[in-house]
N, C-alpha and C positions, 0 to 999 in steps of 0.2 A: 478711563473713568476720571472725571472730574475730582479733584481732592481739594478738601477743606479744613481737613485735620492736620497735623504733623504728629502731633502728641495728644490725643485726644481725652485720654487718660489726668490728663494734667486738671480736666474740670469736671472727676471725678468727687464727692464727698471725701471720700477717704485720702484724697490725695494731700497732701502735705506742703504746702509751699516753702523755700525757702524763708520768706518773712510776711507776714498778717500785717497788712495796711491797717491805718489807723487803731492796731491794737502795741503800740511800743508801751504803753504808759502800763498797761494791765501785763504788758509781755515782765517789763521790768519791775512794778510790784511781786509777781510771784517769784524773781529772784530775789530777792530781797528778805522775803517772806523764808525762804529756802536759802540762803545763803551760808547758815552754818552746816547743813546737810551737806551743800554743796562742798563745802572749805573741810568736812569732816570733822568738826568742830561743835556737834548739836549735841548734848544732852538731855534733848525734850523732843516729845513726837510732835511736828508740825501739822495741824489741820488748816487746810482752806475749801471754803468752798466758790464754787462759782460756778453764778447765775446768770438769766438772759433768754430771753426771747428763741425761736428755732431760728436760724441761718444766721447767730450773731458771733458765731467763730470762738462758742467753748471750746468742744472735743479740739478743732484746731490749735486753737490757745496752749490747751493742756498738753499734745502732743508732739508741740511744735516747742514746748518749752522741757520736755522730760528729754527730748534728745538732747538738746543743750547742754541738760544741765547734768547727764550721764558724761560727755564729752567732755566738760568742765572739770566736773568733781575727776577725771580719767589722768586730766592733766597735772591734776592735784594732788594724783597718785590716792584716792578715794575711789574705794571699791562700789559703786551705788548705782544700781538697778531703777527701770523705770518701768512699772508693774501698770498696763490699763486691762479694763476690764470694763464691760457695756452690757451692762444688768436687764437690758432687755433679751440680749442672746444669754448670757449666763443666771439664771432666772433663783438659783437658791443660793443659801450661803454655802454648802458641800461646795458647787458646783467653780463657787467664785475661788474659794482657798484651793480648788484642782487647778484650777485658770494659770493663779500665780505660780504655783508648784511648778507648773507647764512651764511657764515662762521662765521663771527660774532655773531650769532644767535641772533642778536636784532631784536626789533621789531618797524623794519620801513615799512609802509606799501612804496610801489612802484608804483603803479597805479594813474597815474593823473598829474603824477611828471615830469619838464624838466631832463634831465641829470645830468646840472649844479646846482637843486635847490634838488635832489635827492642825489651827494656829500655834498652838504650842511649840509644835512641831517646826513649822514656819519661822518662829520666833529662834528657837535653836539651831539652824540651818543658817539664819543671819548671823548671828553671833560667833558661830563656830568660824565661819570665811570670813567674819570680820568687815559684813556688806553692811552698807543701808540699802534701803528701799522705798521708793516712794512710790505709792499705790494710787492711781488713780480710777475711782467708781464714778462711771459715765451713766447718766439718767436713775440716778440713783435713789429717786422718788418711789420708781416700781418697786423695792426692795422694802419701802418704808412702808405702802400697801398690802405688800406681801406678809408684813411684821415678822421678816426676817433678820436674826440676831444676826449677822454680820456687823453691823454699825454697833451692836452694843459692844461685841467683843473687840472692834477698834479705838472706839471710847475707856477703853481699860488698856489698853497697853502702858507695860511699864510695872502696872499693880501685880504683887507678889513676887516679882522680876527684881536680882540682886544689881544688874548692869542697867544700863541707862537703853531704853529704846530702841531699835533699830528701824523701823516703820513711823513715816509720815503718812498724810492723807492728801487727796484733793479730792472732794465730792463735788461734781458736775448734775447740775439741777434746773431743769425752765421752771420750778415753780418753790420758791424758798420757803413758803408760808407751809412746806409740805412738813417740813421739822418740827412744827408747831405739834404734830402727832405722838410724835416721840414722849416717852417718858423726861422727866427731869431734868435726872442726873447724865441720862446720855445726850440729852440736848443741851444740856451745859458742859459736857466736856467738846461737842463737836462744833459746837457754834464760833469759832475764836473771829479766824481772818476771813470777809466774805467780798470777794470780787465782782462787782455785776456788771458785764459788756451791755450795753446799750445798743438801742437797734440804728443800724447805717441810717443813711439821709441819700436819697439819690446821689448829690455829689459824689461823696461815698466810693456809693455802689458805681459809679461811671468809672473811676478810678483802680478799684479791685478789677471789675470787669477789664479795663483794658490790661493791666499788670497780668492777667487771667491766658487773655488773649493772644497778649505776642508769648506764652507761652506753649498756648494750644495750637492756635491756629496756623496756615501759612499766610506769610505777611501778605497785606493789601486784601485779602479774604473778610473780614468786617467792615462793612458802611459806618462811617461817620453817625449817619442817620439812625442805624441800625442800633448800634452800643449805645445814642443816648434814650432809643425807645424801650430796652430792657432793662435801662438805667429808670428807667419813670415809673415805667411799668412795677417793677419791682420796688421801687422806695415806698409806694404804698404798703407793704408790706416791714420795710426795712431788712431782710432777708437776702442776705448774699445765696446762701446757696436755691433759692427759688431763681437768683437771676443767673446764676449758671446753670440751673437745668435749664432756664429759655435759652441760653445760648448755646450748649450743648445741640438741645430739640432744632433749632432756627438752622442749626451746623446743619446736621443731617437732611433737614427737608432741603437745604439749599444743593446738597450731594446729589439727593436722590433725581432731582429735577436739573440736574448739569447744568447750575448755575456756578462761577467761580468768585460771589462772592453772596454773602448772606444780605437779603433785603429783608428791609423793614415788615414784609407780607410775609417774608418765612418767619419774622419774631411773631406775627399775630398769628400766625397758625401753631409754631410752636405753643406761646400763654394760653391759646383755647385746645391746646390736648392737655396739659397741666392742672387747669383749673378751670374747666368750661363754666358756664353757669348754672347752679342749682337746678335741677327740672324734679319733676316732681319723683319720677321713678328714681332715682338718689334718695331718696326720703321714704319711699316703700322699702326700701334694704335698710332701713336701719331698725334698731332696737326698740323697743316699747320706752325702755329708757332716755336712748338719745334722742327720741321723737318729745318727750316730756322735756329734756332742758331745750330743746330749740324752741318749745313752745312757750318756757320762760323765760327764754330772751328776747326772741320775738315780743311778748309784752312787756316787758322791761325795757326797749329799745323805742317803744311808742314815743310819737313826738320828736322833740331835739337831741332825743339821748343819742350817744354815740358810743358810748362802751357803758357796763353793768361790769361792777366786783365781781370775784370770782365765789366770796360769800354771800351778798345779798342774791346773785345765782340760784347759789344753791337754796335759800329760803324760800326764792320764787317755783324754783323745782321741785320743793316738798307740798307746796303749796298744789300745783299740778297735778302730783301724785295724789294727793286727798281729792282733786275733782274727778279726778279716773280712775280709782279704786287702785292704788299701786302703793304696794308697799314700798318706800324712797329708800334706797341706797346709801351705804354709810358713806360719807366723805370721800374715804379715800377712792373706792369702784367710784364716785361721779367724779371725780380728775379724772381717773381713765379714762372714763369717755367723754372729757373734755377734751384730750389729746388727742382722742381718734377723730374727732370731730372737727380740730384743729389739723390731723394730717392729712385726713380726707378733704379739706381746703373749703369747706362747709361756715366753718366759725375762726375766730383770730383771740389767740389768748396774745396778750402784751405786759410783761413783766416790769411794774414801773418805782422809780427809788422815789420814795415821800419824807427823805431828813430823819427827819426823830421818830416816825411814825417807821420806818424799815420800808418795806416793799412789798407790793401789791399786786393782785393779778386783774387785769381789766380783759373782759373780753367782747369782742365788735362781733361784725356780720358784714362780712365786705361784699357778697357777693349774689342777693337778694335782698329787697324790700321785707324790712321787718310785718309789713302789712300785712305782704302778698304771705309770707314764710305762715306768718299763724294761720290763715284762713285755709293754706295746704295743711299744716299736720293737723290744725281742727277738725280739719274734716276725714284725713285719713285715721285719727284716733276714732272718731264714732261710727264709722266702718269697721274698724275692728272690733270694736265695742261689742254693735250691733252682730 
């Protein structure tokens, strides 16, 4: 059998490189940020959060700097934990403070326990061994949806506590404007340091991909031609990990067909199983709801527009709701299925920094005619209608 892999795992999501091209500058803010944690030296709980677009190498970010900085603070003779948690699998607060528990590997029993008196718990267990911890909550917006007190009983650490803190934060989030939900005072104790990766530039992405490459692949196994057409392909997007699924995908078709190295025809068959184009049975499987925002962006998109806010969106979508009788959706449910809409490869949300104004969600249509897009769910709403 023809091989195109050596490590093929290596252009996995979850995989962990050594070091995050073009993210040094945000690698060494967040030590910086974490510096007294590190040195054992904090008397304050560290919040950061950090934002960004999908494939802009948060989780990586985060993950890639919690080893570090466990290794660091090791040499330091600092006892400090590096606690992640990914709020789409761990979906309540119970479930998150078992998570850590878990990881931790103490032994706290769980059973019997409120939330609040099972952090407690958590809080006493660091103190006793004389650890820190720094916690990191990955997509940590579903929790916000959820109006799940986790983030308020992190936003208190410390309060009624004789010793100084043992738990930092990093909250990992594609949409920041999601805080705005929050109450007050926990969004004023979580808001401090906020990091936001920016999305790749083809160049970029040509350069990740190949760092990617002589890790994955066996040498001479990728065309020239080939890495700069996933490099293209994918900068529309600015999306590292889209352009390693194409190369990933491009790997394997090039396998299955006992080719010994990846052509440019296995990258275009890989992008069109990834993201084929819109057809209209894609849009019968969706929701009454997500058929309603695609039909307010579709008309929001009329003309030169090129992206619509992720609020004026949403006013266009309540707007929809009142011509089809639909009771609209609070906030937070329409981001959900904004994301599904965006994972489903349908819509493009783009997280962008505006100075003084903070940051903003813009979302496109990469992948049909806003034209053709309304005249399909127009007509397939008053089929259901009817």
């Amino acid at each position: 059998m023809v091989r195109i892999f050596k490590a093929e795992e290596k252009l996995s999501p979850d995989y962990i490189p050594s070091r995050l091209l073009y993210r040094d500058n945000e690698f060494k803010l967040l030590k910086t940020f974490f510096s007294g944690v590190i040195s054992g030296s904090s008397t304050i709980s560290t919040r950061v959060i950090v934002t960004g677009s999908v494939g802009t190498g948060k989780s990586a970010l985060v993950k890639l700097f919690g080893a570090t900085a466990e290794e660091e603070a090791r040499r330091n003779g600092v006892n400090l934990r590096f606690l992640y948690v990914n709020c789409r699998i761990s979906k309540s607060t119970f479930s998150i403070l078992s998570r850590l528990i878990e990881q931790l590997k103490a032994r706290i029993g769980t059973r019997g326990f409120a939330n609040e008196e099972l952090f407690h718990r958590i809080l006493n267990y660091l103190e006793l061994k004389n650890m820190y911890a720094i916690i990191a909550l990955d997509e940590v917006d579903l929790l916000i949806s959820r109006s799940e007190n986790i983030l308020y009983l992190l936003s208190r650490i410390g309060e009624e506590r004789e010793n100084p803190p043992k738990i930092s934060i990093i909250l990992i989030t594609r949409n920041p404007e999601i805080f705005e939900l929050l109450d007050e005072s926990t969004r004023s104790s979580l808001l401090g340091n906020v990091i936001h990766l920016s999305e790749y530039d083809s160049s970029q992405l040509y350069d990740i991909l190949k760092f990617r490459a002589e890790e994955a692949l066996i040498p001479g196994a990728l065309m020239e031609e080939s890495l700069r057409l996933i490099a293209d392909l994918a900068g529309e997007r600015g999306d590292a990990r889209y352009a390693l699924d194409i190369l990933w995908r491009a790997g394997k078709y090039a396998e299955a067909e006992s080719f010994r190295m990846i052509t440019p025809e296995h990258v275009r068959k890989a992008a069109a199983s990834i993201y084929p184009a819109v057809r209209r049975e894609h849009l019968e499987f969706l929701n009454q709801h997500e058929r309603l925002i695609l039909l307010a962006l579709a008309r929001g998109l009329q003309g030169r527009q090129a992206y619509v806010t992720a609020a004026d969106l949403y006013q266009n979508y309540q707007l929809a709701c009142e011509e089809y009788y639909t009771e609209p959706r609070a906030y937070t449910s329409f981001w959900e299925h904004l994301q599904r809409l965006d994972d489903l490869g349908i819509i493009r949300i783009n997280v962008r920094s505006e100075g003084t104004k903070g940051r903003r969600s813009y979302i496109s249509l990469p992948g049909i005619p806003a034209t053709i897009l309304q005249t399909e769910i127009e007509s397939i709403l008053r089929r259901k209608q009817a």
